[in-house]
DRENDO-1510 file (C-alpha; in Angstrom, 1 decimal, always signed):
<recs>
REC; n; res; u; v; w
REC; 1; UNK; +20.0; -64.5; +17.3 .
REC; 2; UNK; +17.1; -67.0; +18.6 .
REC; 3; UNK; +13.1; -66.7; +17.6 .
REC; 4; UNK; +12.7; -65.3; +20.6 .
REC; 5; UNK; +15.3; -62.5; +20.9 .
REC; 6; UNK; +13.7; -61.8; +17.6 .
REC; 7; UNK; +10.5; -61.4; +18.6 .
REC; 8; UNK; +11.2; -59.2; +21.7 .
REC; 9; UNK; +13.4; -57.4; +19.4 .
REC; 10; UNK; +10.4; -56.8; +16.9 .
REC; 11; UNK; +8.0; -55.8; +19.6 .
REC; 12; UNK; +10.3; -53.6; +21.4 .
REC; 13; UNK; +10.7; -51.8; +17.8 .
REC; 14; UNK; +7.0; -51.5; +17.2 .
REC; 15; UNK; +6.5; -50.2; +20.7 .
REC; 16; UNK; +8.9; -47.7; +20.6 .
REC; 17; UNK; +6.9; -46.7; +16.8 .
REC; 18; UNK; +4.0; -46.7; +18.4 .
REC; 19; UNK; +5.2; -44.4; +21.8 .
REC; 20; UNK; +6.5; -41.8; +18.9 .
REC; 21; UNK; +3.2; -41.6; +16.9 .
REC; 22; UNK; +5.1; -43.4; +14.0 .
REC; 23; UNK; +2.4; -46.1; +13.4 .
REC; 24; UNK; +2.9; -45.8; +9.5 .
REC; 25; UNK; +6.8; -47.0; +9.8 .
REC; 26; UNK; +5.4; -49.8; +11.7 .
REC; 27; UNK; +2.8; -51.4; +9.4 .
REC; 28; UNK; +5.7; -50.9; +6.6 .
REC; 29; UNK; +8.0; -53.5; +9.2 .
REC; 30; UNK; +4.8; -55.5; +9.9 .
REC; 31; UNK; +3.3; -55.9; +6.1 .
REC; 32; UNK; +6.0; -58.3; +4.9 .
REC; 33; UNK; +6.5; -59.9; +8.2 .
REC; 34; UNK; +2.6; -61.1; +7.6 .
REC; 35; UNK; +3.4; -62.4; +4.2 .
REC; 36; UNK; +5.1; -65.2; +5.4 .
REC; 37; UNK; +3.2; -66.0; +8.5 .
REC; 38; UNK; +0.0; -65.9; +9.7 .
REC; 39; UNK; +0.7; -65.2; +13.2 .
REC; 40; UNK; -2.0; -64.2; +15.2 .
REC; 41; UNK; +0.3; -62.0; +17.2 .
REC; 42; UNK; +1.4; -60.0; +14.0 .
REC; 43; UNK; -1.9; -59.4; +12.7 .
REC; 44; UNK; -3.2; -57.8; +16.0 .
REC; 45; UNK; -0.1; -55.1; +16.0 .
REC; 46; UNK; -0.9; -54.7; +12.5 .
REC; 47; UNK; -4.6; -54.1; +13.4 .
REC; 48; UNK; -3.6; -51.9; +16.1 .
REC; 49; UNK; -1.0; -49.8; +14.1 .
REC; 50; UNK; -4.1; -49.5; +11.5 .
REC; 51; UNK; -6.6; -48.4; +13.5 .
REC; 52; UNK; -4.3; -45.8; +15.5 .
REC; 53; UNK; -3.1; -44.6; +11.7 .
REC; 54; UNK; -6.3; -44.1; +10.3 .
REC; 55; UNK; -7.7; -42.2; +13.7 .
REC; 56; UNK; -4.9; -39.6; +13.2 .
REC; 57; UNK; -6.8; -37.9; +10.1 .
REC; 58; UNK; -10.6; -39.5; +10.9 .
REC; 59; UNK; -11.8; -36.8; +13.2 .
REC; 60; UNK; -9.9; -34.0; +11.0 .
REC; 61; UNK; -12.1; -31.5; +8.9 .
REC; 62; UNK; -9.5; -30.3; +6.2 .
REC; 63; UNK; -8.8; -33.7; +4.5 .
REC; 64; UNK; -8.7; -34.6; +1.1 .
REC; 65; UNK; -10.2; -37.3; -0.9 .
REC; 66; UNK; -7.3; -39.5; -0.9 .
REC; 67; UNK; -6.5; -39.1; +2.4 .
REC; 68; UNK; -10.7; -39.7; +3.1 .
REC; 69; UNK; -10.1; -42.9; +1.5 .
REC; 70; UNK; -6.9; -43.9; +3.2 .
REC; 71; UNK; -8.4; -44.0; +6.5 .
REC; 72; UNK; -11.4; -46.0; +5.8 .
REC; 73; UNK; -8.9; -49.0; +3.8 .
REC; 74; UNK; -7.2; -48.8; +7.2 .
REC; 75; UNK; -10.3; -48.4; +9.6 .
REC; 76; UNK; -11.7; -51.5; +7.5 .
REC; 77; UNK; -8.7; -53.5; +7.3 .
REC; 78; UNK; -8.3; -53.4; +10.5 .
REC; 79; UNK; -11.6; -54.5; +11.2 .
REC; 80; UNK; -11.9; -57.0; +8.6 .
REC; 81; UNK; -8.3; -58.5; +11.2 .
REC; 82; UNK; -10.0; -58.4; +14.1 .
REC; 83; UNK; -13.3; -60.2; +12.8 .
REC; 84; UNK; -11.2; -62.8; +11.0 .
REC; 85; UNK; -9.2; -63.1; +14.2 .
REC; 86; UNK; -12.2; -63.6; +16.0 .
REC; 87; UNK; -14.1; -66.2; +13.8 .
REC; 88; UNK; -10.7; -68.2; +13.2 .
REC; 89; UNK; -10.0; -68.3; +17.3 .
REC; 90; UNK; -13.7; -69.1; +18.1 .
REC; 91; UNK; -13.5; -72.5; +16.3 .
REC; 92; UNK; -11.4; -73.7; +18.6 .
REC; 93; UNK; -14.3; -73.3; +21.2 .
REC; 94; UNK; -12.4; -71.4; +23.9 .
REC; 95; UNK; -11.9; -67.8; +24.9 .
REC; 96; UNK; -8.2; -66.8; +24.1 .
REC; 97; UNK; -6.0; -63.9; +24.9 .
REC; 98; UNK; -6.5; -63.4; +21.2 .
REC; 99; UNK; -10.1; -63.0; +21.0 .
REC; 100; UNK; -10.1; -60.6; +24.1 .
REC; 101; UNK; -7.7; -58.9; +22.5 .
REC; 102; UNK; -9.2; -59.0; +19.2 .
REC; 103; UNK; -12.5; -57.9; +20.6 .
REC; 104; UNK; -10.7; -55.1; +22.5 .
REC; 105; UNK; -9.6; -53.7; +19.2 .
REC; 106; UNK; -12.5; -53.7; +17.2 .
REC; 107; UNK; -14.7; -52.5; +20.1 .
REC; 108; UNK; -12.1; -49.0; +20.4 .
REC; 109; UNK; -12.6; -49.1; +16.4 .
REC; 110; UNK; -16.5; -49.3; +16.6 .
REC; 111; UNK; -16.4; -46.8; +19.7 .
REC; 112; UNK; -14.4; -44.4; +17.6 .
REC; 113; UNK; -16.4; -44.8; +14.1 .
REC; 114; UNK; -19.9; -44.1; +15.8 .
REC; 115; UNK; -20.9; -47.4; +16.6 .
REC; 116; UNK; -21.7; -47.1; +19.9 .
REC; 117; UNK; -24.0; -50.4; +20.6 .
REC; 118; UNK; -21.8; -53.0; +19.0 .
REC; 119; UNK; -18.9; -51.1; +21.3 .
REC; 120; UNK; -21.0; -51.8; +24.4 .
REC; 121; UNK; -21.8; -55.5; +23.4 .
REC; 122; UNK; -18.1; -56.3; +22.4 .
REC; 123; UNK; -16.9; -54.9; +25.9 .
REC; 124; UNK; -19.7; -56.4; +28.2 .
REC; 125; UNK; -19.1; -59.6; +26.3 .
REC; 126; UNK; -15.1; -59.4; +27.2 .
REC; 127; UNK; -15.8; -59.3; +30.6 .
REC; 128; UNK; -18.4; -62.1; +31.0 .
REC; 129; UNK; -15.7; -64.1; +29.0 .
REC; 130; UNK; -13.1; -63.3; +31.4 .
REC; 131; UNK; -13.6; -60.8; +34.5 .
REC; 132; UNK; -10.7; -59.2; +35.1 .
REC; 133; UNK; -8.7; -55.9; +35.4 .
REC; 134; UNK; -8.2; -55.6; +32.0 .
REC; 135; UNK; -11.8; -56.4; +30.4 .
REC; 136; UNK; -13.2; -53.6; +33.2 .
REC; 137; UNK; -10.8; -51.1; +32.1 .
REC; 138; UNK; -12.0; -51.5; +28.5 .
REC; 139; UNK; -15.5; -51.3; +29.9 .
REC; 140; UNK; -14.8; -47.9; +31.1 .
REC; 141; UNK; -12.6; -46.4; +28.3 .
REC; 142; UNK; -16.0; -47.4; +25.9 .
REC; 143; UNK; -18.2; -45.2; +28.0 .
REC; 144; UNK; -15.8; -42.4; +28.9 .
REC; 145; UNK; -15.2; -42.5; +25.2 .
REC; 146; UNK; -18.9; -42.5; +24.6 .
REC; 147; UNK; -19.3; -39.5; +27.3 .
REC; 148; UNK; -21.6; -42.2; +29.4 .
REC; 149; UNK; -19.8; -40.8; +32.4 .
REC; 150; UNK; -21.4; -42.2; +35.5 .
REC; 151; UNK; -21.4; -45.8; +33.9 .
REC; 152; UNK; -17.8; -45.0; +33.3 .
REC; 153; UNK; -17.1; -43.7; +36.5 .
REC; 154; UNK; -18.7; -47.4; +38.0 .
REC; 155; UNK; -16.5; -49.4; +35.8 .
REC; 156; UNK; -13.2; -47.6; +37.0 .
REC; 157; UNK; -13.9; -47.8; +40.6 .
REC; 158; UNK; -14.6; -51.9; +39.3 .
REC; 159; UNK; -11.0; -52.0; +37.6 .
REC; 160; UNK; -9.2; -50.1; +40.7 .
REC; 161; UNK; -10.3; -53.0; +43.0 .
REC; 162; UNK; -10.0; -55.5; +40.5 .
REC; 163; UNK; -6.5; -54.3; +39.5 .
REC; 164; UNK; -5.6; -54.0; +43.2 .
REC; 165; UNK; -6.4; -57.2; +43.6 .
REC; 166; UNK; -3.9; -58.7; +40.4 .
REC; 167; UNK; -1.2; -56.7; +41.5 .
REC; 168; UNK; -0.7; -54.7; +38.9 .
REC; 169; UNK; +1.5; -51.7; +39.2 .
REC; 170; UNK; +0.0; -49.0; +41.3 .
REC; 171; UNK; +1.1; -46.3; +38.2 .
REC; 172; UNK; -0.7; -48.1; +35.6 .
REC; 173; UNK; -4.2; -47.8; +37.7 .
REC; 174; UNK; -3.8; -43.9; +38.6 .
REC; 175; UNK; -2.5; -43.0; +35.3 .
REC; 176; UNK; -6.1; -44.4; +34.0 .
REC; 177; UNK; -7.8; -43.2; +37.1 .
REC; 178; UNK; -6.1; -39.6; +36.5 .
REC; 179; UNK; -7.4; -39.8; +32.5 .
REC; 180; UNK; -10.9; -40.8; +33.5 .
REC; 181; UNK; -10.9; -38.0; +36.0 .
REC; 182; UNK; -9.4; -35.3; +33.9 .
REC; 183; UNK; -11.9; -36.1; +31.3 .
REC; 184; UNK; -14.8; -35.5; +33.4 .
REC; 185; UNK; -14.0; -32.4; +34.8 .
REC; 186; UNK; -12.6; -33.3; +38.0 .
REC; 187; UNK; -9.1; -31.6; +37.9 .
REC; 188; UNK; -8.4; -31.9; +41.5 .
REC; 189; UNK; -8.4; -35.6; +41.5 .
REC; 190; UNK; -7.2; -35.8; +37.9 .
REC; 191; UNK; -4.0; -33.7; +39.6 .
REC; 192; UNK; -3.7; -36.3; +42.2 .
REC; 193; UNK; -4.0; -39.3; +40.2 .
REC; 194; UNK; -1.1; -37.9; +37.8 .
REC; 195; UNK; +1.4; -36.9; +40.5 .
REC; 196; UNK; +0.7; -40.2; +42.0 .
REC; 197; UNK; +1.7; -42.1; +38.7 .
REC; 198; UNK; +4.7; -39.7; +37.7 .
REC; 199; UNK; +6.0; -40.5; +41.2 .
REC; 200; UNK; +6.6; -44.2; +40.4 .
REC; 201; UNK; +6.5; -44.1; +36.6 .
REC; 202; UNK; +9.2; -46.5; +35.3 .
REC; 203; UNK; +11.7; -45.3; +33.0 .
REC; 204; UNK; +11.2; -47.4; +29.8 .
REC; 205; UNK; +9.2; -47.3; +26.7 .
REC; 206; UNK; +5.8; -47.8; +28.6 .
REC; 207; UNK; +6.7; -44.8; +31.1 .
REC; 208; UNK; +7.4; -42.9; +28.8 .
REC; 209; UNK; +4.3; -43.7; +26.8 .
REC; 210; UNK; +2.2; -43.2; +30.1 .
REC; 211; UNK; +4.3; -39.9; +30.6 .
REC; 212; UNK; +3.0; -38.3; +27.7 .
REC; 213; UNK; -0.6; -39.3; +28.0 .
REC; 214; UNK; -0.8; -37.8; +31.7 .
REC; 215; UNK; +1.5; -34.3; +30.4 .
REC; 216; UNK; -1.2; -34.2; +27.8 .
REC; 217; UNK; -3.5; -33.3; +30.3 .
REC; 218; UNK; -1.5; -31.4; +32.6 .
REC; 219; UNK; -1.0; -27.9; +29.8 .
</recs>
């Protein structure tokens, strides 16, 4: 098998992980992987599958110490990736898919832990970097997340025209417009926006994925 069936192999595995909540099982895969490399890739699944771990128990009331202490190795590893990512990209004196990236991550970290200006700043600064679809929609999840709803409500009407305007698939924008709207209140539209994406939904591991966000809202 090549590098590269390898690698689409790997991420296909972690995707599916990540679709089933099983982000543990996939830092176990990713852990030794990163012993032997430093790929920049790697370390932003493992930084994702950190984050999403340690958000699983962070809100919870009932948790033991252990578990307490669990979450914030995971919450700072993950963190401590991102930054590292960040600094170690930045010398190269241009903006990479990694740093975006990077920056996307650790701004959904800070927005979740209570840091709500460095969340902002991360985000505003992703889109002067590069102003696109996916930098807007970032913008918005960091104030809908934040319950700043008519900023967010401005920067999803931004990524619908933006996103229009790349192409990208019709379900992807009114699964997050159906989200946004559900969130808000706004059932109706939320209703729309989700029949709208269930209606040409692909059936793969990221329909699926977008499946069960939009049925979470629909009970």
């Amino acid at each position: 098998m090549s590098n590269e069936a390898i690698r689409i192999t790997l991420n296909n595995r972690l995707i599916h992980l990540a679709v089933c909540g099983k982000h543990k099982n996939a830092i176990k895969i990713l852990r030794p992987l990163i012993k032997k490399t430093s790929d920049t890739d790697l370390l932003l699944k493992l930084a994702f599958m950190l984050y999403h771990n340690a958000l699983k128990h962070f809100w919870k009331k009932n948790v033991s110490k252990k578990r307490k202490k669990e979450v914030k190795l995971q919450i700072d590893e993950a963190i401590h990736i991102c930054k590292k990512i960040i600094l170690r990209e930045t010398r190269k004196k241009i903006i990479s898919k990694d740093i975006i990236s990077a920056r996307i991550f650790l701004g959904q970290i800070y927005t979740a832990i209570g840091n709500n200006k460095d969340a902002i700043k991360i985000a505003k600064q992703n889109f002067k970097d590069q102003p696109n679809a996916l930098t807007a929609n970032r913008m918005a999840d960091v104030y809908l997340r934040l319950d700043k709803y008519i900023e967010a409500g401005k920067w999803y009407k931004k990524y619908a025209e933006i996103a229009k305007k790349e192409k990208i698939p019709s379900y992807f924008i009114a699964t997050d417009m159906a989200v946004f709207n559900f969130t808000i209140g706004n059932a109706v539209l939320g209703k729309k926006f989700a029949n709208e994406a269930l209606t040409n939904i692909p059936k793969n591991e990221i329909g699926l994925s977008l499946k069960k966000i939009i049925k979470s809202y629909l009970k």
